[in-house]
Backbone bond lengths (Angstrom), bond angles and torsions (degrees), N, CA, C in turn:
res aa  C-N    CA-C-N  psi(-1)  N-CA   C-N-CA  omega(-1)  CA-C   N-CA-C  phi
1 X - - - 1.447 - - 1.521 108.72 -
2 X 1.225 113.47 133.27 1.581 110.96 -178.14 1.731 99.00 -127.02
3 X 2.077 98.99 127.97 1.140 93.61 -174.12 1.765 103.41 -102.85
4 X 1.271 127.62 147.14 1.353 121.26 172.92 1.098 107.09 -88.40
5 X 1.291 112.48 175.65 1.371 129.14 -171.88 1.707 108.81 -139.36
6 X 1.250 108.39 101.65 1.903 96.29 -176.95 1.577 101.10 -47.08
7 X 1.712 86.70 152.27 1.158 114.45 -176.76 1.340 116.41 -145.42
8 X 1.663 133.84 112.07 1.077 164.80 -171.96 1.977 121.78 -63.05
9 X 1.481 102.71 94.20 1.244 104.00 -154.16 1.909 92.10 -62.31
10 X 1.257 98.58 154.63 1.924 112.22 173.85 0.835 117.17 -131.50
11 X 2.136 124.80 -6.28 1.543 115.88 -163.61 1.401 86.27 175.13
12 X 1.337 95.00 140.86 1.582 119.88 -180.00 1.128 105.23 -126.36
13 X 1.622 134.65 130.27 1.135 109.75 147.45 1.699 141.24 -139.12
14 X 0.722 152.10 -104.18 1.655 129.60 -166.51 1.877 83.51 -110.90
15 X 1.218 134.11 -30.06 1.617 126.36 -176.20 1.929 99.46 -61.51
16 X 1.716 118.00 -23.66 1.472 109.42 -159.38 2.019 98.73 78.77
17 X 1.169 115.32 33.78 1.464 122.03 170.84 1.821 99.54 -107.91
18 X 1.289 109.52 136.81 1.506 98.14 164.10 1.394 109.11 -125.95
19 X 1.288 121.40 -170.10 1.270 148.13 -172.63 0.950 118.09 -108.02
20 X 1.241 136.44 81.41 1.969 107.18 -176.05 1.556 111.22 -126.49
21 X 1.429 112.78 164.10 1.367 102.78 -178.02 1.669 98.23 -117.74
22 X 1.855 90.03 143.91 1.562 107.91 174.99 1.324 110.64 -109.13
23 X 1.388 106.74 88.87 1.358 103.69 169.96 1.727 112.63 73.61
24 X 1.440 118.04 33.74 1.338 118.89 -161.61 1.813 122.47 53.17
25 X 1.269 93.81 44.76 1.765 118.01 146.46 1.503 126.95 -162.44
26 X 1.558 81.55 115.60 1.547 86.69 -164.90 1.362 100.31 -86.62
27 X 1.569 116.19 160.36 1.757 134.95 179.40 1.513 89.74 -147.03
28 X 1.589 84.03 174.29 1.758 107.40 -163.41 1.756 95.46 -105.82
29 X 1.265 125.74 103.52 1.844 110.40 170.97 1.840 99.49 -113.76
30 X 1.473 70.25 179.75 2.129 84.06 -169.21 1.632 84.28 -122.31
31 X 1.768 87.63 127.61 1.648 103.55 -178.92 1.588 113.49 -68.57
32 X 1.814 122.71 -16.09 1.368 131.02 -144.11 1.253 94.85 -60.37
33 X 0.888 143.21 -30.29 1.757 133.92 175.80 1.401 129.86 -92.02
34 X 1.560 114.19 37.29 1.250 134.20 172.03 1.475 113.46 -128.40
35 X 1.318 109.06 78.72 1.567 104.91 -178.92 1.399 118.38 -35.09
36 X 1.318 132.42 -58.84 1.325 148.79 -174.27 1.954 111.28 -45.72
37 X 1.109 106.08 139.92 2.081 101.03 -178.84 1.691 82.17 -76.36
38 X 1.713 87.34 135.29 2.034 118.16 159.61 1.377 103.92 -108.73
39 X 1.270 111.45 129.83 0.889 121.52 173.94 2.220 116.26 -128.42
40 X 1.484 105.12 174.63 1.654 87.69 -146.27 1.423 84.30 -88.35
41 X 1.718 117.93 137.16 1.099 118.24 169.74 1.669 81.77 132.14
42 X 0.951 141.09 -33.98 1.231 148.48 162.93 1.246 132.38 -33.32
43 X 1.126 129.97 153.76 1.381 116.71 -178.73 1.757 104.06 -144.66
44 X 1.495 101.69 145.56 1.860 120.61 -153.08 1.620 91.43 -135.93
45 X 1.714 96.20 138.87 1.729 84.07 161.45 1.559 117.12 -107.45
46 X 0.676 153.94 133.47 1.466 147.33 -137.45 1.695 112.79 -114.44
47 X 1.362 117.81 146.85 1.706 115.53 163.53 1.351 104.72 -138.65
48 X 1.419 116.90 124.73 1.698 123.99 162.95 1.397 89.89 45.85
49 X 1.058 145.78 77.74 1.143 152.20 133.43 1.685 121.64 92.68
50 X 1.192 133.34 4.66 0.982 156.83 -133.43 2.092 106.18 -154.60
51 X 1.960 103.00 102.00 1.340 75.03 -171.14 1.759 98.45 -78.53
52 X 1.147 111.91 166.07 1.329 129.06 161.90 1.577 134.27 -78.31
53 X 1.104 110.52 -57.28 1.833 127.10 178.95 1.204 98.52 -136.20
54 X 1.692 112.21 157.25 1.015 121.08 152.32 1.654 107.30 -119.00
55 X 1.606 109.87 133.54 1.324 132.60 157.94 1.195 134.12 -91.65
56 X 1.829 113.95 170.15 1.286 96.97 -175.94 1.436 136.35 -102.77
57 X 1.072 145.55 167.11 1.033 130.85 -165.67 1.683 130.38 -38.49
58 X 1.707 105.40 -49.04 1.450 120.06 -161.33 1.932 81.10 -81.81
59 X 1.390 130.62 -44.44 1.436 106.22 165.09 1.222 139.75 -25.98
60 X 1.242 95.89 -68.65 2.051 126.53 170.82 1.840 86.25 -35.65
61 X 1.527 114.92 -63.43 1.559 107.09 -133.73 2.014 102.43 -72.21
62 X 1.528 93.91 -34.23 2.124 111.33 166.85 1.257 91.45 -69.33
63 X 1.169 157.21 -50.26 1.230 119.17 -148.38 2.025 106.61 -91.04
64 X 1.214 105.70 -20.22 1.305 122.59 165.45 1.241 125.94 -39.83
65 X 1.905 90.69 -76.00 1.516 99.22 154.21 1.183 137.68 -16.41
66 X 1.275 106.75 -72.19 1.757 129.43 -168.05 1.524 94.50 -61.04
67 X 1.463 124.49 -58.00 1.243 123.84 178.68 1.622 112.58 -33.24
68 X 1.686 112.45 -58.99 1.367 116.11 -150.31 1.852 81.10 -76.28
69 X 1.480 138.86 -31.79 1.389 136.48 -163.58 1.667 105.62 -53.52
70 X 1.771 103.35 -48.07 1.677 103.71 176.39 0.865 143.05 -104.33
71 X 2.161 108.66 19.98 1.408 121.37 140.73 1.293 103.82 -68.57
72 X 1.362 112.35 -70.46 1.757 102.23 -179.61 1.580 123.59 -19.88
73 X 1.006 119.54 -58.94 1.644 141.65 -166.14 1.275 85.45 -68.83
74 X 1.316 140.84 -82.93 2.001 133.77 176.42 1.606 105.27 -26.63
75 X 1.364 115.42 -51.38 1.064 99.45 179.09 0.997 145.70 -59.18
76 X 1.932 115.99 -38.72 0.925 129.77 176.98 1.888 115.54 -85.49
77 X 1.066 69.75 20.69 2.214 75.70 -175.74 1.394 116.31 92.03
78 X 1.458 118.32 -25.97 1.516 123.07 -152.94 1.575 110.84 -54.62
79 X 1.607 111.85 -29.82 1.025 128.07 -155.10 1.942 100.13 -137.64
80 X 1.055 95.97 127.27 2.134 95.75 -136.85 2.238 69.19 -93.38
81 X 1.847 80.92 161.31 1.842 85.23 165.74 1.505 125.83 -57.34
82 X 1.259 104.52 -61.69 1.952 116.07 166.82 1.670 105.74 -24.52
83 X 1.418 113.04 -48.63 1.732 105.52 -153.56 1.886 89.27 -90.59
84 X 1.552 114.17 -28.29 1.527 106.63 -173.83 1.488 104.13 -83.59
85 X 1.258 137.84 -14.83 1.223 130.08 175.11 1.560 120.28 -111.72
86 X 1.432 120.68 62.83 1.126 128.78 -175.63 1.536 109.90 -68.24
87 X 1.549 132.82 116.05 1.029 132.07 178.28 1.598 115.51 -118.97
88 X 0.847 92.22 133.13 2.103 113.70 -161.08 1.660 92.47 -88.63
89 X 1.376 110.70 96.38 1.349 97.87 173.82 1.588 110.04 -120.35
């Protein structure tokens, strides 16, 4: 299962490649599989290099959230390694 993480377009450029940052790391993806115009300020959820959808902002900003809620929680113990690293084997 691969979970995305919105990601915040910063740069477009003449290839249709953008820039975006995940969470303060930015990578290089190719918009060609987003029918819809991206524009920078935008937000994409991305796979292997390739964004996928674009969402909307107040999405991007909850799903963020929640993200940064159950690093916090790992961090603080609440949420033990075993139960945060569930691996499907």
């Amino acid at each position: 299962m691969c979970l995305s993480i919105p990601s915040k377009v910063i740069e477009i450029d003449e290839n249709n490649y953008a820039t975006v940052d995940t969470m303060g790391v930015k990578r290089k993806v190719t918009l060609d599989l987003i029918a819809e115009e991206v524009n920078i300020g935008d937000y994409v959820l991305i796979h292997v290099g390739f964004a996928m959808n674009k969402i909307s902002k107040e999405h991007a900003e909850d799903s963020i959230a929640a993200y940064n809620e159950i690093a916090e929680a790992m961090k603080n113990g609440e949420i033990s390694e075993d139960e945060g690293n569930n691996n499907y084997v």
